[in-house]
C-alpha positions in Angstrom: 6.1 -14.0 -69.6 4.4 -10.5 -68.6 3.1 -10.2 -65.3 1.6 -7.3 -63.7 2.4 -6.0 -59.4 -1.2 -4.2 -58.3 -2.5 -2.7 -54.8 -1.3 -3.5 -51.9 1.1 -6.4 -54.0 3.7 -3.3 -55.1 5.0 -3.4 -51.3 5.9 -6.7 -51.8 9.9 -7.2 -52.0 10.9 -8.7 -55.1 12.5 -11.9 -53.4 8.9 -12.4 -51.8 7.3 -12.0 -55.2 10.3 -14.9 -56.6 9.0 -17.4 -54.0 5.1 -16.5 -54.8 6.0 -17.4 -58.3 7.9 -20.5 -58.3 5.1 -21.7 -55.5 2.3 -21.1 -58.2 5.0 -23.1 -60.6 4.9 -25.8 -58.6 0.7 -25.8 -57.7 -0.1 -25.2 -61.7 1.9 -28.4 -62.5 4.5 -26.1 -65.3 6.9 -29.0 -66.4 9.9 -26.5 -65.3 13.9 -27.1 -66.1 15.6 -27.4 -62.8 19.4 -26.8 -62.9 22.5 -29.2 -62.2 24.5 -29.5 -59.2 24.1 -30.2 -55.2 21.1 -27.4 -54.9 19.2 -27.9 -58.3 16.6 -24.9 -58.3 13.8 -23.7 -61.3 15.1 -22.2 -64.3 13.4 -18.7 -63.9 15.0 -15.3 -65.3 13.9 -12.4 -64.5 14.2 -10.1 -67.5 15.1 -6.1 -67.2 15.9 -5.4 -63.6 12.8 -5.6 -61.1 10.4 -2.7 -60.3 11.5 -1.3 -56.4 9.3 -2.1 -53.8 6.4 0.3 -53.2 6.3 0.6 -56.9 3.3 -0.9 -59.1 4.1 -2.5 -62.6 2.6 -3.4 -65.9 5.5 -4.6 -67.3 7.6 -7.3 -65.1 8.8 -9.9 -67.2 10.5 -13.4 -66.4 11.7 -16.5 -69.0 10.8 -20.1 -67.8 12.4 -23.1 -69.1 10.5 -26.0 -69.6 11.2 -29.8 -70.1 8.3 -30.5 -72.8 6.1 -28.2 -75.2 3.2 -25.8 -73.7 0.5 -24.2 -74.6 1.0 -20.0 -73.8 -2.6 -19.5 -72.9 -3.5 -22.4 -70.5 0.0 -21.7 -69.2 -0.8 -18.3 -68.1 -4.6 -19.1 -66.9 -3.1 -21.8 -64.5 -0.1 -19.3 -63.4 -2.2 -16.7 -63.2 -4.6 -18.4 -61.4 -1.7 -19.9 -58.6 -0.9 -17.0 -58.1 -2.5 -13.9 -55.0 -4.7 -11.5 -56.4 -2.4 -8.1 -57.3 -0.1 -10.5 -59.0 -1.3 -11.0 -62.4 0.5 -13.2 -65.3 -0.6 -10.8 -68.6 0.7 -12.2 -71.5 2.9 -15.6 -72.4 4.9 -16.6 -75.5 6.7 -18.8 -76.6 10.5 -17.7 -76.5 12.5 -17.3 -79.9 16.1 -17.6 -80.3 17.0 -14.0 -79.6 17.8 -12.3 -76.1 15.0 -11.3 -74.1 17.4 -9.4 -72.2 18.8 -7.6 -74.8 15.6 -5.9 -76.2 14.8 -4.0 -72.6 16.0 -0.7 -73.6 14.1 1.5 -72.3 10.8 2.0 -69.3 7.9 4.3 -69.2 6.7 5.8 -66.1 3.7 7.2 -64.5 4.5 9.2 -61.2 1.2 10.3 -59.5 1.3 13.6 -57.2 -1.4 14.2 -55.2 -1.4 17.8 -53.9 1.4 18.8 -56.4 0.9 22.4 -58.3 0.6 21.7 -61.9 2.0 24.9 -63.1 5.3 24.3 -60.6 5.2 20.9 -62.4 5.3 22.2 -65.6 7.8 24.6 -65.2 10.0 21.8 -63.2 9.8 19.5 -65.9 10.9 22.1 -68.5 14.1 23.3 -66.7 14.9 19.7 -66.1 15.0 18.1 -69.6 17.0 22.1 -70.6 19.4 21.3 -68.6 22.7 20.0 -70.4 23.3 17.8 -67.0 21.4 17.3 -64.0 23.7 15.3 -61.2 22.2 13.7 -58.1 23.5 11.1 -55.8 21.6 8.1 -54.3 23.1 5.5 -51.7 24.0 2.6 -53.7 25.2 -1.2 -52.5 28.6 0.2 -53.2 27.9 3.6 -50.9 27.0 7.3 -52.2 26.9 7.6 -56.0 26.7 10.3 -57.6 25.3 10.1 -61.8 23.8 12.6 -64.0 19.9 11.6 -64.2 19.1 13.6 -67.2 20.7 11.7 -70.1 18.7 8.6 -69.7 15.6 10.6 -69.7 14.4 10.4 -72.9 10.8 12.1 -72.7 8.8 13.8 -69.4 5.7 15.0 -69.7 3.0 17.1 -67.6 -0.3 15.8 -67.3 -3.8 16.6 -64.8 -5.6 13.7 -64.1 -8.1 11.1 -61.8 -7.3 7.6 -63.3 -5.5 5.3 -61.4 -3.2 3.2 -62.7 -2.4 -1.0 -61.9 -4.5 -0.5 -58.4 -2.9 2.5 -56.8 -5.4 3.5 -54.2 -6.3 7.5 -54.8 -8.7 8.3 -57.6 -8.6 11.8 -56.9 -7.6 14.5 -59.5 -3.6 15.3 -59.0 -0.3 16.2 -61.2 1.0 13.1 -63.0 4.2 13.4 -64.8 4.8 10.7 -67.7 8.6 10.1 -68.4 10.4 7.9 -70.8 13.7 6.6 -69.5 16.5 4.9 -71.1 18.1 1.8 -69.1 21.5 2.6 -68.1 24.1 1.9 -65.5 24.1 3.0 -63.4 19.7 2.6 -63.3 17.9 5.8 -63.6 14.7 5.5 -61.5 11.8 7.7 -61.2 13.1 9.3 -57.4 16.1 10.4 -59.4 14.2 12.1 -61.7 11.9 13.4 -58.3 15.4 14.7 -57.1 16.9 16.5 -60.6 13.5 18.2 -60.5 13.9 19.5 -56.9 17.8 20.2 -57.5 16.7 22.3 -60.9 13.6 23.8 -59.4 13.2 23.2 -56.4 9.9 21.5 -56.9 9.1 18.5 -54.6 6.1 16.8 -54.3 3.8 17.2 -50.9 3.6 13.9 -50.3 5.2 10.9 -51.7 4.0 9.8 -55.2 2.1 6.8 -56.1 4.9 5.0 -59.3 3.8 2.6 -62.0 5.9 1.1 -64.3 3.9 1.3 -67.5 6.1 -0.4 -70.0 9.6 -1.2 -70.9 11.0 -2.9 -74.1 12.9 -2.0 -76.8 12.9 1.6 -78.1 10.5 2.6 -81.0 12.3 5.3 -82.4 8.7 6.7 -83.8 6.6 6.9 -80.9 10.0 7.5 -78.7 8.0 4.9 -76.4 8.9 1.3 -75.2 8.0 -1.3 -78.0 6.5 -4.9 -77.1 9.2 -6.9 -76.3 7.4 -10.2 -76.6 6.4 -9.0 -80.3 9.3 -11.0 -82.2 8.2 -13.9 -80.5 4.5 -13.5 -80.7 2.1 -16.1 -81.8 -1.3 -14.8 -81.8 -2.8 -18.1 -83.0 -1.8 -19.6 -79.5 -2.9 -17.4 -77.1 -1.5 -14.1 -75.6 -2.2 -11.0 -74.8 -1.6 -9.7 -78.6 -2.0 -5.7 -78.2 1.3 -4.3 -77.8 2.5 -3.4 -74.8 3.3 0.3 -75.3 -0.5 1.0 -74.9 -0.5 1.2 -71.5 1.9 4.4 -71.9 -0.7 7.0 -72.7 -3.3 5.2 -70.7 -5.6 4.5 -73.8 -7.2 0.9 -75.1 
């Protein structure tokens, strides 16, 4: 399943959003697998590391094990329809006999900066993805870490726009940078990136940016953006979103 965080929804903590969902489980009737043991609980997975909090998303994605065949699209109208508005169930599958897991190789993200000087942008991004290595350090579970955040960055790109993206709230025109990044550990996330570009150029945004998550999936070595994930498993005959996923990277339809 693809599932989309919108608007005021991308504040939400992921644990919050876990309860939200296995609620709506429960009020659309899904015929879920519960596990063995003392505390039996709802076979859910989510699949390819959540978006933070504060951060929007097109691209979320979960497994659900069932007890008895269902049909993707009325499975995804009655989720989606469980569940607050700003969460939004996009697309559902059946699932194959390969990993889910394993075919998240990569996200695509959209980092809005309002006030931001496009030509320090520009030049920013440039000495950033010349640079052999670009270390930072971030505060990790396991205290300070310090990681190079430029090898995972696979593409990062300089834009001037007004769209808004998965129900961020400014419409106005701004800097957006677009960046491909590969999934790694440990996790390379967009404020990483923010940071290599302060540390190479000391370019930092006036206020803080508005993130998406556009896509993530496996790598498409042609495009050199995420592919659908759910594509290996798609049945268009039974419902589903069945454009690929990797549209929403360059923002057309």
């Amino acid at each position: 399943m693809r599932y989309a965080k919108r608007g005021r929804l991308r504040f939400t903590s992921h644990r919050d959003i876990s309860r939200a969902l296995e609620r709506a489980v429960r009020r659309a009737d899904v015929p879920v697998a519960f596990s063995a043991g003392f505390s039996p609980h709802p076979k859910i997975s989510y699949v390819g590391g959540a978006a933070p909090t504060g951060v929007a998303s097109e691209a979320e994605y979960l497994e659900i094990s069932v007890t008895r065949e269902c049909d993707p699209e009325r499975l995804r109208i009655a989720l989606d329809t469980s569940l607050p508005d700003g969460l939004d169930v996009l697309d559902v599958v059946e699932a194959g006999s390969t990993s889910l897991a394993d075919r998240m190789e990569c996200s695509a993200w959209e980092l809005r900066l309002p006030g931001a000087d496009p030509a320090l942008a520009e030049a920013a991004a440039g000495k950033f993805l010349s640079a052999d290595q670009v270390e930072v350090e971030r505060l990790t579970k396991k205290g300070m870490r310090r990681f190079d955040a430029r090898e995972a960055v696979l593409s990062l790109a300089v834009f001037e726009g007004n769209e808004t993206t998965a129900g961020q709230a400014s419409g106005q025109p701004c800097v957006i940078l677009r960046m491909v990044v590969r999934h790694a550990t440990p996790a390379v996330r967009p404020d990483d990136v923010l940071t290599g570009l302060r540390l190479v150029a000391d370019f930092a945004p006036p206020v803080p940016p508005e993130v998406t998550r556009l896509a993530q999936g496996p790598l498409d070595v042609h495009t050199g953006e995420p592919a659908d994930p759910l594509g290996l498993d798609r049945d268009t005959t039974r419902g589903g979103e069945a454009e690929p996923v990797g549209r929403h990277v360059d923002g057309h339809t």
